[in-house]
N, CA, C and O atoms as CSV, one atom per row, in Angstrom:
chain,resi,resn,atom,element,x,y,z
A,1,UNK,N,N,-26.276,327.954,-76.753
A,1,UNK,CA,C,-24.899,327.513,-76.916
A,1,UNK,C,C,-24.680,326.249,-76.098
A,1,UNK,O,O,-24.898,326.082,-74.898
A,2,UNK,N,N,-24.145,325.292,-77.106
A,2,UNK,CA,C,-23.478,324.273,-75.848
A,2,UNK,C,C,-22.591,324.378,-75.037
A,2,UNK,O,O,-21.483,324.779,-75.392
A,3,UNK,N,N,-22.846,324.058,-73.810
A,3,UNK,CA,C,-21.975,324.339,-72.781
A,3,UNK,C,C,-20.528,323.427,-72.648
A,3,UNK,O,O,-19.504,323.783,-72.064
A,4,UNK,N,N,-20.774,322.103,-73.393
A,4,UNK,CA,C,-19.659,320.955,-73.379
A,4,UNK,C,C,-19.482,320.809,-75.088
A,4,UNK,O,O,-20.267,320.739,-76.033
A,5,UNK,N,N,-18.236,320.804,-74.952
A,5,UNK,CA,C,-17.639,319.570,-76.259
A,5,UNK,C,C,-18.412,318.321,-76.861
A,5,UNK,O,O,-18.649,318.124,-78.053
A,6,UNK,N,N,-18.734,317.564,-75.839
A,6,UNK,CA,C,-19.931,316.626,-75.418
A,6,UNK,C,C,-21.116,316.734,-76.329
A,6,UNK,O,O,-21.314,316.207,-77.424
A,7,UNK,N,N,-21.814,317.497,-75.654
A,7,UNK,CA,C,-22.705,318.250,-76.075
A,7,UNK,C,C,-22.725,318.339,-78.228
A,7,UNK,O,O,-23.216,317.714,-79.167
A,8,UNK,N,N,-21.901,319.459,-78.000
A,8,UNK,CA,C,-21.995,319.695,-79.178
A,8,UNK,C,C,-21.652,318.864,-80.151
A,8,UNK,O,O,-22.075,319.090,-81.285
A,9,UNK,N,N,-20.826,317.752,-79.898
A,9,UNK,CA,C,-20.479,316.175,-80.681
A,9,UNK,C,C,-21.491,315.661,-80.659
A,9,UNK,O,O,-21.513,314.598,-81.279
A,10,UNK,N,N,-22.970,316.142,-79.902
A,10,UNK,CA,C,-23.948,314.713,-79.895
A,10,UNK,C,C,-24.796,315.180,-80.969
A,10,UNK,O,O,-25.376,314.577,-81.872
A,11,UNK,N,N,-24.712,316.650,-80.588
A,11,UNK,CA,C,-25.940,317.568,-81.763
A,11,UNK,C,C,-25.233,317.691,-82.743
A,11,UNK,O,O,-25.688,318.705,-83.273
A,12,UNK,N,N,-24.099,317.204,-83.587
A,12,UNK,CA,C,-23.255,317.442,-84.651
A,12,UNK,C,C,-23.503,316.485,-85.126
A,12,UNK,O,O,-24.029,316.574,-86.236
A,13,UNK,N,N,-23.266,315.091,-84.558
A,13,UNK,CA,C,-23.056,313.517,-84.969
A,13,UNK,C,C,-24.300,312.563,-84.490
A,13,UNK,O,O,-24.748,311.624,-85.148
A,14,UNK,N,N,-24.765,313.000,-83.204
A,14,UNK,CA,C,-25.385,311.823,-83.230
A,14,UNK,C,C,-25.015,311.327,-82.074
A,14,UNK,O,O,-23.901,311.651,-81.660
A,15,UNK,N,N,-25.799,310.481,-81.324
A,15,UNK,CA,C,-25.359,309.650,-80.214
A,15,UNK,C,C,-26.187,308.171,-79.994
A,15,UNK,O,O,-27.404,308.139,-79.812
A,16,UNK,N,N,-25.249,306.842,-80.046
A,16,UNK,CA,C,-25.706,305.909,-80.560
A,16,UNK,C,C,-26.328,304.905,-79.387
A,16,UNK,O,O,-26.638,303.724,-79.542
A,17,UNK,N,N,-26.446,305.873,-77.905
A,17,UNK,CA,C,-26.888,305.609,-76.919
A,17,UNK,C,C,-27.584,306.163,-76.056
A,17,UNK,O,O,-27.709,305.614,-74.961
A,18,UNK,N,N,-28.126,307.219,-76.290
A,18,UNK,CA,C,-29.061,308.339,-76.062
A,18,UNK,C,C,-29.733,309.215,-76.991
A,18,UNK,O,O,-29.221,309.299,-78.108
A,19,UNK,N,N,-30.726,309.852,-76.768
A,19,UNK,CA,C,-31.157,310.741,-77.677
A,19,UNK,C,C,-30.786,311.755,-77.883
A,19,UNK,O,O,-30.314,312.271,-76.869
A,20,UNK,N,N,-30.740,312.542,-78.995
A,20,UNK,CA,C,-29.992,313.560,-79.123
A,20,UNK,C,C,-30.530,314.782,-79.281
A,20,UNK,O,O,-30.642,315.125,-80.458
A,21,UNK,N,N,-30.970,315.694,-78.315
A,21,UNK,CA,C,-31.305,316.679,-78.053
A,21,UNK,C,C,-32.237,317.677,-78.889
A,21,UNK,O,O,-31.708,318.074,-79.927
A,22,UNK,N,N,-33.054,317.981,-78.725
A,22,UNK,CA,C,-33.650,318.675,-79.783
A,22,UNK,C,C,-33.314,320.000,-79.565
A,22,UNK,O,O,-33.909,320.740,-78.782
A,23,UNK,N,N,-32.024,320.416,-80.496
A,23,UNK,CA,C,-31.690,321.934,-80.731
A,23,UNK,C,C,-32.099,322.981,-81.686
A,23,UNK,O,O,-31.603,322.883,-82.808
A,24,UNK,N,N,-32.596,323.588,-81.550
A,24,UNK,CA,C,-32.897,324.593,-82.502
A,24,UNK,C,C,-31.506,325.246,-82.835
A,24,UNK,O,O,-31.571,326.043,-83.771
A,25,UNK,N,N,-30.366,325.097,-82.321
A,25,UNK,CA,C,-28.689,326.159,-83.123
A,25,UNK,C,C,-28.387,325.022,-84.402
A,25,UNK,O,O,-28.576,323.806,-84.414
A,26,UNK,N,N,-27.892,325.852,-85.363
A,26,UNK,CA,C,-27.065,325.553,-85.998
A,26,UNK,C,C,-25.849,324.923,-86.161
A,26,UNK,O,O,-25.205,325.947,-86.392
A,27,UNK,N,N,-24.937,323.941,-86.230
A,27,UNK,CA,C,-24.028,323.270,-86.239
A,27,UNK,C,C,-23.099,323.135,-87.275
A,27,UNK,O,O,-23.573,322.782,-88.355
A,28,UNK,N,N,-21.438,323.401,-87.194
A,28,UNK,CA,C,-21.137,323.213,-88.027
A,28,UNK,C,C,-19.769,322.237,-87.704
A,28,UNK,O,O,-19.451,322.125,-86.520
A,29,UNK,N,N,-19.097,321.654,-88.559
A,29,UNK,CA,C,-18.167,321.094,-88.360
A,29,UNK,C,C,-16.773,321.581,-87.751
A,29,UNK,O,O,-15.959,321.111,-86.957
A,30,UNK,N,N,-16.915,323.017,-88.678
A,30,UNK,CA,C,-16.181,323.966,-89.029
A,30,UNK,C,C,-15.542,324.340,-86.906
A,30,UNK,O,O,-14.625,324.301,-86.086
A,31,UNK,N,N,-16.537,324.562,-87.098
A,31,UNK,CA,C,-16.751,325.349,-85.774
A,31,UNK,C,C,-15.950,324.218,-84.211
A,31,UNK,O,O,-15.078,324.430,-83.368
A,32,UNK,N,N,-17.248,322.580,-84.676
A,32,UNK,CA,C,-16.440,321.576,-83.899
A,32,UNK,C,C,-14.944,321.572,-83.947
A,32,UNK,O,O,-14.381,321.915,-82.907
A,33,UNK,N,N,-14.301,321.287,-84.839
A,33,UNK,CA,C,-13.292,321.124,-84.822
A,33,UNK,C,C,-12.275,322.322,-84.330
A,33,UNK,O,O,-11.076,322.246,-84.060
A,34,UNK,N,N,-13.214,323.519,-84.303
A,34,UNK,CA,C,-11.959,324.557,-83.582
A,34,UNK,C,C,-12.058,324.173,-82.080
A,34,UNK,O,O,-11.068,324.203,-81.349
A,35,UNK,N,N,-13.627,323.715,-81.535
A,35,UNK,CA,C,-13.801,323.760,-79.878
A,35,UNK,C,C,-12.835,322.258,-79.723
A,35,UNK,O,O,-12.189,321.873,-78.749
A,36,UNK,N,N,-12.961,321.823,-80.628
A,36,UNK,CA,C,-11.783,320.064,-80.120
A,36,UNK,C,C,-10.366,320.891,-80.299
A,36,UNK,O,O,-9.608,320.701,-79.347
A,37,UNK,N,N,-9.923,321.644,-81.173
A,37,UNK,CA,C,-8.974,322.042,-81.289
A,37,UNK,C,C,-8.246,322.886,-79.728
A,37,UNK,O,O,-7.110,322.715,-79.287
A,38,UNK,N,N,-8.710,323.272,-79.487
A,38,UNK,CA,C,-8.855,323.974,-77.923
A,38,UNK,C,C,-9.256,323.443,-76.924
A,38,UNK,O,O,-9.233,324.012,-75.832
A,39,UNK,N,N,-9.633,322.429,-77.078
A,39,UNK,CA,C,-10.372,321.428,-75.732
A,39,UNK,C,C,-9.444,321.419,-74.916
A,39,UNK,O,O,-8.283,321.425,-75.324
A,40,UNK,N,N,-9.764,321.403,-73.459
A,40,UNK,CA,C,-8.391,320.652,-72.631
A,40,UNK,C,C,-8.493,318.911,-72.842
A,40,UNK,O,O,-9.334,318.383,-73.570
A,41,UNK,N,N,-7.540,318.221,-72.111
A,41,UNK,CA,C,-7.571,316.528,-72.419
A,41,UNK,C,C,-8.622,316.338,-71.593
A,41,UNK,O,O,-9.366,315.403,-71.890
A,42,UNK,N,N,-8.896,317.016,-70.573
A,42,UNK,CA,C,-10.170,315.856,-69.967
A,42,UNK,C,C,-11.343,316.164,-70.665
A,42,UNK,O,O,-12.185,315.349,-70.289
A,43,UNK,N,N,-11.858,316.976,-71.543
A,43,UNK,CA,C,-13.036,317.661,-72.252
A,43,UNK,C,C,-13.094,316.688,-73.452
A,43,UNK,O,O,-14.202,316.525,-73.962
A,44,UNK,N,N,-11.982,315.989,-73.989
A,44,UNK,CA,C,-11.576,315.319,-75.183
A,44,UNK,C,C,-12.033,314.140,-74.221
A,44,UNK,O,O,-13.240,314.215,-73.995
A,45,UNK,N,N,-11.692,313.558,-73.879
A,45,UNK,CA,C,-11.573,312.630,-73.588
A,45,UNK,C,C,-12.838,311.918,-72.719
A,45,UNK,O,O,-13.010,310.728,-72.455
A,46,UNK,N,N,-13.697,313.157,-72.359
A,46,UNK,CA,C,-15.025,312.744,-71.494
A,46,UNK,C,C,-16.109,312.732,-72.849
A,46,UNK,O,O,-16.937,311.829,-72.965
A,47,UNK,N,N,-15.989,313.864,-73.861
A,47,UNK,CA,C,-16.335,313.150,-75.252
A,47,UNK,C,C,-16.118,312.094,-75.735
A,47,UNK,O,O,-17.135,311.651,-76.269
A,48,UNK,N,N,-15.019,311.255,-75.840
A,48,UNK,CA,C,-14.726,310.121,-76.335
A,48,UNK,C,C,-15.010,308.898,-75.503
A,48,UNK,O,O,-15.181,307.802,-76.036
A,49,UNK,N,N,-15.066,309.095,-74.079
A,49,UNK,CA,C,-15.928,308.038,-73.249
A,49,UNK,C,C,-16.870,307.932,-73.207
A,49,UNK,O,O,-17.457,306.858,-73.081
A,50,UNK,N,N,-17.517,309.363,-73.325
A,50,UNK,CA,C,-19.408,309.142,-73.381
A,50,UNK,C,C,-19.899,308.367,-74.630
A,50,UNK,O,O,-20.459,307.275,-74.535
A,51,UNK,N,N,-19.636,309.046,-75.906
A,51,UNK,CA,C,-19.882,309.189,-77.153
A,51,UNK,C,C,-19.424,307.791,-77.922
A,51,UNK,O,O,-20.099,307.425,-78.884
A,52,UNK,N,N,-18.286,307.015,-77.504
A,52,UNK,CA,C,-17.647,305.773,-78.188
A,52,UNK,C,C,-17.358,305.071,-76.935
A,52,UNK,O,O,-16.197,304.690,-76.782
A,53,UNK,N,N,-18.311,304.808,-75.908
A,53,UNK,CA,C,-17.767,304.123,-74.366
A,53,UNK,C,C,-16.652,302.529,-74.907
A,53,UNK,O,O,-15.744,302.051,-74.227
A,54,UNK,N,N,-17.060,302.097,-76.100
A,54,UNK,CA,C,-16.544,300.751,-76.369
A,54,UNK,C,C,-15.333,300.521,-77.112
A,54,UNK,O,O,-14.649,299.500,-77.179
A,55,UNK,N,N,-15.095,302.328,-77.992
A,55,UNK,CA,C,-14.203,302.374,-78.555
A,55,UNK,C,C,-14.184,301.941,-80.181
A,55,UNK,O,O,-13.718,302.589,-81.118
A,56,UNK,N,N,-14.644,301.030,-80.196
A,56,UNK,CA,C,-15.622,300.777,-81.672
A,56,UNK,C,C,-16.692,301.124,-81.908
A,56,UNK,O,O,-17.137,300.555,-82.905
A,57,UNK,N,N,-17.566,302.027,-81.317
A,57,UNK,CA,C,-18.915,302.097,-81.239
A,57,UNK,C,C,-19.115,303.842,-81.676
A,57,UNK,O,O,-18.328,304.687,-82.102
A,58,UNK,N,N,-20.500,303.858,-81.344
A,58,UNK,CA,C,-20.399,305.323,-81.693
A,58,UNK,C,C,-20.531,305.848,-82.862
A,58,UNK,O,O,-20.223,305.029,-83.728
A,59,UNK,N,N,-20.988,307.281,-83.460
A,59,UNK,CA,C,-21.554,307.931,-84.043
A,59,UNK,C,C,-20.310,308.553,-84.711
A,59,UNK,O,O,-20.196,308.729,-85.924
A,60,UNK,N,N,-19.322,308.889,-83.703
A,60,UNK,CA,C,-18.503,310.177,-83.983
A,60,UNK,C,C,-17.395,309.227,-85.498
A,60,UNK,O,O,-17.004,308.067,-85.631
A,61,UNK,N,N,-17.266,310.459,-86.329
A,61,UNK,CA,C,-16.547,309.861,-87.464
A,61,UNK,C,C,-14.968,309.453,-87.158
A,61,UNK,O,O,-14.354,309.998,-86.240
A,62,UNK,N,N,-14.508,308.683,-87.808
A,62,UNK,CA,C,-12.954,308.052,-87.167
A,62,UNK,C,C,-11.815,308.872,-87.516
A,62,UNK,O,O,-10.813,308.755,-86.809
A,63,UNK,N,N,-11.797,309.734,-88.547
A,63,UNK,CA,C,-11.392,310.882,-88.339
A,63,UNK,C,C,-11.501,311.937,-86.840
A,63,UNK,O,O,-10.513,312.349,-86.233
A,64,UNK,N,N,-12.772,312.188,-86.508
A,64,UNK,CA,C,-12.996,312.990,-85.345
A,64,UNK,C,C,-12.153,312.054,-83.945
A,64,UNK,O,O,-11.471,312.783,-83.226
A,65,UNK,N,N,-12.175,310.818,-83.631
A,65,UNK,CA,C,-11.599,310.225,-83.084
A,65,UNK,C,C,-10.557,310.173,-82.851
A,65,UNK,O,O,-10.208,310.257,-81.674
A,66,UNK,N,N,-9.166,309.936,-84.371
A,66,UNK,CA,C,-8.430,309.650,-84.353
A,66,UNK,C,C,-7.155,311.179,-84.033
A,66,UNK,O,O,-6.014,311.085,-83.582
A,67,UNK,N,N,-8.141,312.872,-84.605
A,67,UNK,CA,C,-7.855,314.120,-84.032
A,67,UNK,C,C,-8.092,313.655,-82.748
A,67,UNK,O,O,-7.004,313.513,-82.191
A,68,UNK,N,N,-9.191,313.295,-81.883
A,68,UNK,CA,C,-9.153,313.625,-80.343
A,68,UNK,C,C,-8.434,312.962,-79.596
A,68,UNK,O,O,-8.369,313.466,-78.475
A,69,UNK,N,N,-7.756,311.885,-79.737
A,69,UNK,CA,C,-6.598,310.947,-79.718
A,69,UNK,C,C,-5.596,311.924,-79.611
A,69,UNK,O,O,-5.335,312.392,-78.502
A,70,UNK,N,N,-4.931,312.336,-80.736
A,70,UNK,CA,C,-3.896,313.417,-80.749
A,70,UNK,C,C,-3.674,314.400,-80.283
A,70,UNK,O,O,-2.609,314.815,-79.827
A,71,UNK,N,N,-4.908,315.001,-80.360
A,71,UNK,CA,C,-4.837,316.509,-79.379
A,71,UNK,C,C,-4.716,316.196,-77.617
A,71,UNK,O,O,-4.040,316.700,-76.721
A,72,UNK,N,N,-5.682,315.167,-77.668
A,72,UNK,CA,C,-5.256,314.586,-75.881
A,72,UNK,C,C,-3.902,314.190,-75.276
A,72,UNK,O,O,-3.578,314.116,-74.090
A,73,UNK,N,N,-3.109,313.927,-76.527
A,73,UNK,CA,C,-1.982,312.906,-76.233
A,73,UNK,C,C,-1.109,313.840,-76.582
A,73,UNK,O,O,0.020,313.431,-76.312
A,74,UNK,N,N,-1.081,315.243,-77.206
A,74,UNK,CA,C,-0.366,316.090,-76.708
A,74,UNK,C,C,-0.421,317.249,-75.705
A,74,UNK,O,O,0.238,318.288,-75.730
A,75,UNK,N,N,-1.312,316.867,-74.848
A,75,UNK,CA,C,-1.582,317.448,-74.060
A,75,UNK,C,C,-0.578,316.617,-72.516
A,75,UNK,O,O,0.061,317.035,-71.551
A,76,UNK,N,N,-0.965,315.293,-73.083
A,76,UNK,CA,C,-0.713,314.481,-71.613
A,76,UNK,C,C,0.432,313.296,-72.690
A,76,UNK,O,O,0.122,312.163,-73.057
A,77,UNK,N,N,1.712,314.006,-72.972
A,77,UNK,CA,C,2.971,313.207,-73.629
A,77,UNK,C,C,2.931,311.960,-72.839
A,77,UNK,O,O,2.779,310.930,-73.495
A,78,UNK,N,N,3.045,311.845,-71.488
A,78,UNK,CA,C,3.641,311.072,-70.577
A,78,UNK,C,C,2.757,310.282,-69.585
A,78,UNK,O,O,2.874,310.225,-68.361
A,79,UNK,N,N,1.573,309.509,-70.623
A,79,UNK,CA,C,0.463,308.901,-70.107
A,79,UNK,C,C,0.369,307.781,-70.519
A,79,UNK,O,O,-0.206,307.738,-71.606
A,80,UNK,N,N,0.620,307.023,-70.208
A,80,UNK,CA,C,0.878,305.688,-70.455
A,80,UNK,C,C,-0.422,304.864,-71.293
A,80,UNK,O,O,-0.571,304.269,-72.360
A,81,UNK,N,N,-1.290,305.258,-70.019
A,81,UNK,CA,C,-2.634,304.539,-70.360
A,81,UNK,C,C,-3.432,305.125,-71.650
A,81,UNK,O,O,-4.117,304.481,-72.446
A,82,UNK,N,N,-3.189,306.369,-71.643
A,82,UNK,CA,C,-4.182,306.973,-72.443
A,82,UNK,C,C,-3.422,306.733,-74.197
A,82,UNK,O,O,-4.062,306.846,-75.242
A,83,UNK,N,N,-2.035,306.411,-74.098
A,83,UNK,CA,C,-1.373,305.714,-75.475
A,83,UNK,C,C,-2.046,304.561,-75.849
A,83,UNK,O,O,-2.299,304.328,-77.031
A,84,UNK,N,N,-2.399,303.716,-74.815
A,84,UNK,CA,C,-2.664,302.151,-75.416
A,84,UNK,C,C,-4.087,302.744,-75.747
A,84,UNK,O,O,-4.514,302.446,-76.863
A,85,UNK,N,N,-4.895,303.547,-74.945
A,85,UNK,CA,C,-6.760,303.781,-75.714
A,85,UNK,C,C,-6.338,304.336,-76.424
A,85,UNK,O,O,-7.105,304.005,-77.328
A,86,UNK,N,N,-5.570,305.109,-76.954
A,86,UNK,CA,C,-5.571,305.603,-78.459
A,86,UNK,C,C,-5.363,304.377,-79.014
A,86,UNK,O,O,-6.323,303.771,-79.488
A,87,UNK,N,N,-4.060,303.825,-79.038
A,87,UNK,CA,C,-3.531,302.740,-79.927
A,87,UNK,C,C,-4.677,301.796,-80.376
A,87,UNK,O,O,-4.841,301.572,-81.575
A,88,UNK,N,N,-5.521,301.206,-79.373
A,88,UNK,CA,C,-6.694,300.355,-79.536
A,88,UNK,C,C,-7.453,301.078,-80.061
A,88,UNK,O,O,-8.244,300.295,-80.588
A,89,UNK,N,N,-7.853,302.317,-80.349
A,89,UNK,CA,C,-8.633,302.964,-81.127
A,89,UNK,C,C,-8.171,302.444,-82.830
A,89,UNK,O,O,-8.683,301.929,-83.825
A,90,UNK,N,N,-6.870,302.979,-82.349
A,90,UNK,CA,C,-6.484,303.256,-84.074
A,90,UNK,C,C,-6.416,301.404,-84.441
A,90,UNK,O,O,-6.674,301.169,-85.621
A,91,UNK,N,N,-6.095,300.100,-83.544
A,91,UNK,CA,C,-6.155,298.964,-84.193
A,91,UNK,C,C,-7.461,299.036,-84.576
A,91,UNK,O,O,-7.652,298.407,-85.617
A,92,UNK,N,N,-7.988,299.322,-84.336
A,92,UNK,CA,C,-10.089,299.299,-84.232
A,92,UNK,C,C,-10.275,299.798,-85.530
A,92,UNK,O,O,-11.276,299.539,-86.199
A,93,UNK,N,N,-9.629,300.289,-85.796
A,93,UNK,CA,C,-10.183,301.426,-87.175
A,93,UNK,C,C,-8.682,301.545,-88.292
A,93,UNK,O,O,-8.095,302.466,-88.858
A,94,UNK,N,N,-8.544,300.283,-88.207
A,94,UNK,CA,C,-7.126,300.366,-88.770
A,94,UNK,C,C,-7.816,299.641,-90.603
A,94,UNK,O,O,-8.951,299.414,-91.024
A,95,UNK,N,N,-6.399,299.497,-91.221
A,95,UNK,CA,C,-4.991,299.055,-90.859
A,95,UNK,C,C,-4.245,300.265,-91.079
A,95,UNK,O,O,-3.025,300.217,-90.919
A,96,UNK,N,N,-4.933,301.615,-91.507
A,96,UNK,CA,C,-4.088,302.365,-92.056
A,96,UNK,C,C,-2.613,302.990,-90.808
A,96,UNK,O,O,-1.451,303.341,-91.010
A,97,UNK,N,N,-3.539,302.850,-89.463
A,97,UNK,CA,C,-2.584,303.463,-88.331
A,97,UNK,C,C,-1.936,302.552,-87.841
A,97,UNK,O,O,-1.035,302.843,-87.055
A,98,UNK,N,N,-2.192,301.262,-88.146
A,98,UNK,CA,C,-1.398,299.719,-87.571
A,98,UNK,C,C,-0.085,300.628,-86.995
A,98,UNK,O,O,0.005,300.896,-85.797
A,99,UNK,N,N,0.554,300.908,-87.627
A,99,UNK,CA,C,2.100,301.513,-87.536
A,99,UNK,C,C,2.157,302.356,-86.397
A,99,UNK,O,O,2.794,302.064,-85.385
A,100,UNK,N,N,1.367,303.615,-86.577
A,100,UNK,CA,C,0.967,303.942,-85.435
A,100,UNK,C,C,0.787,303.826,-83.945
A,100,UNK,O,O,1.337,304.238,-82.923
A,101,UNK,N,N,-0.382,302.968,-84.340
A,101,UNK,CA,C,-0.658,302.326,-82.840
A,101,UNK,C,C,0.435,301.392,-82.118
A,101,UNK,O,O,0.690,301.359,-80.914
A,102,UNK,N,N,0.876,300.820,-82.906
A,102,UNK,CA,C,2.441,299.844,-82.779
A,102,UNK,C,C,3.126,300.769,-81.691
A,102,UNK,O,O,3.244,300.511,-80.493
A,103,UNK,N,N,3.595,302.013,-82.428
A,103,UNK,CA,C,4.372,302.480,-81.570
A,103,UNK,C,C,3.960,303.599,-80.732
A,103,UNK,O,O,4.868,304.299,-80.283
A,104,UNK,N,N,2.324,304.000,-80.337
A,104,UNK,CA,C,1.993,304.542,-79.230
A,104,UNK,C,C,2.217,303.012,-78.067
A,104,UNK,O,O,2.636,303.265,-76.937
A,105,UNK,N,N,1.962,301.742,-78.377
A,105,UNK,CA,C,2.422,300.625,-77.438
A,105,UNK,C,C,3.735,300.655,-77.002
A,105,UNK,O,O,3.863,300.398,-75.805
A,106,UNK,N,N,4.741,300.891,-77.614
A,106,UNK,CA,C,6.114,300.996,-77.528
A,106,UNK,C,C,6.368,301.693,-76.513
A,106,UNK,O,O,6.963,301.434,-75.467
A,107,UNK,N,N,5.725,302.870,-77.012
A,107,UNK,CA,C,6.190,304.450,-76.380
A,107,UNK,C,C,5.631,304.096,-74.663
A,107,UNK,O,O,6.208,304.191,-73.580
A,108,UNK,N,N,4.457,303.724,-74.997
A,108,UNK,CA,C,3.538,303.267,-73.590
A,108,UNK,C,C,4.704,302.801,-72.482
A,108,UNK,O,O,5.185,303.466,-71.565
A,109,UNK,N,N,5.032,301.219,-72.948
A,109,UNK,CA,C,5.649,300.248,-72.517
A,109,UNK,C,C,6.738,300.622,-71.746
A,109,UNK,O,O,6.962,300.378,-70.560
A,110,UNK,N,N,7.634,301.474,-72.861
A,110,UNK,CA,C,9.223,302.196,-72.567
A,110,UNK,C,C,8.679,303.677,-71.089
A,110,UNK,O,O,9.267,303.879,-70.026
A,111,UNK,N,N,7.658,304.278,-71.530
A,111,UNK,CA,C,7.487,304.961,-70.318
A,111,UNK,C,C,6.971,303.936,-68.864
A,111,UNK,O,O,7.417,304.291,-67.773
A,112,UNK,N,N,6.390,303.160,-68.899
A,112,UNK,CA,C,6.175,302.313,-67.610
A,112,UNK,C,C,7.557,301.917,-67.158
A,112,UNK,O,O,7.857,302.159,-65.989
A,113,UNK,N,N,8.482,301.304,-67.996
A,113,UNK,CA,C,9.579,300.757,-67.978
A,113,UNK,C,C,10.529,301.439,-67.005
A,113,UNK,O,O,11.153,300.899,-66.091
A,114,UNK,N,N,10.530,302.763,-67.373
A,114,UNK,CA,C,11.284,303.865,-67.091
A,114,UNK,C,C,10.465,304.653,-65.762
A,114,UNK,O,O,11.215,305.468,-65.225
A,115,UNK,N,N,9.665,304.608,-65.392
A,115,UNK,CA,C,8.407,305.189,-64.071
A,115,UNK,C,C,9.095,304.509,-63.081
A,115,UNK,O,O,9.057,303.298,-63.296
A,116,UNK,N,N,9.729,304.816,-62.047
A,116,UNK,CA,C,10.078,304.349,-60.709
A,116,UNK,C,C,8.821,304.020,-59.865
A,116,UNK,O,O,8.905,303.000,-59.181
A,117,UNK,N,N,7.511,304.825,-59.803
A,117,UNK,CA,C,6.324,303.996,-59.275
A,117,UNK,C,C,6.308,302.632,-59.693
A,117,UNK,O,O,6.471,301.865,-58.744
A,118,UNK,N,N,6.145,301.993,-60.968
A,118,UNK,CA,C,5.900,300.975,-61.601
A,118,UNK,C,C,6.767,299.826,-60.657
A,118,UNK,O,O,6.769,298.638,-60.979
């Protein structure tokens, strides 16, 4: 069994900067998408740094991306930073999320705006 999210994204997809493990288990999509479905944000998100470090890069399909984006970002509503790496994801792999990403920038912007640290 894989022990990481990680993990099991590399033996599912592929990894376009390391080798990818020689597993004898079975893999299914089916299955990925329930452990992303349940991931916490830092498990999502240490997948999506390892696996796509550039953000354009990478193995993982832009679908799988554009779910781990979402599930992270409802995890952590009120993250400023982690809106604009989605958003730059979705310009990256656009135009369909253009709109989108537009207004994870917005949303970004208006929460810094509003942060008394800032």
């Amino acid at each position: 069994m894989h022990s990481t999210l990680t993990e099991y994204a590399r033996c599912l997809y592929g990894d376009e900067y390391g080798p990818v493990p020689d597993c004898p288990e079975e893999h299914s999509r089916d299955f990925f998408v329930e452990r992303l479905t349940f991931a916490d944000a830092d498990a999502i998100l240490a997948m999506l740094r390892e696996l796509c470090p550039y953000l354009v890069d990478g193995q993982l399909p832009v679908w799988v991306r554009n779910l781990a984006y979402r599930l992270a970002l409802l995890q952590r509503p009120d993250d400023p930073e982690l809106m604009r790496e989605a958003a730059r994801s979705l310009w990256s792999h656009g135009p369909d999320w253009d709109d989108i990403a537009a207004d994870l920038e917005r949303r970004a912007d208006a929460l810094e705006a509003s942060s008394p640290e800032r």
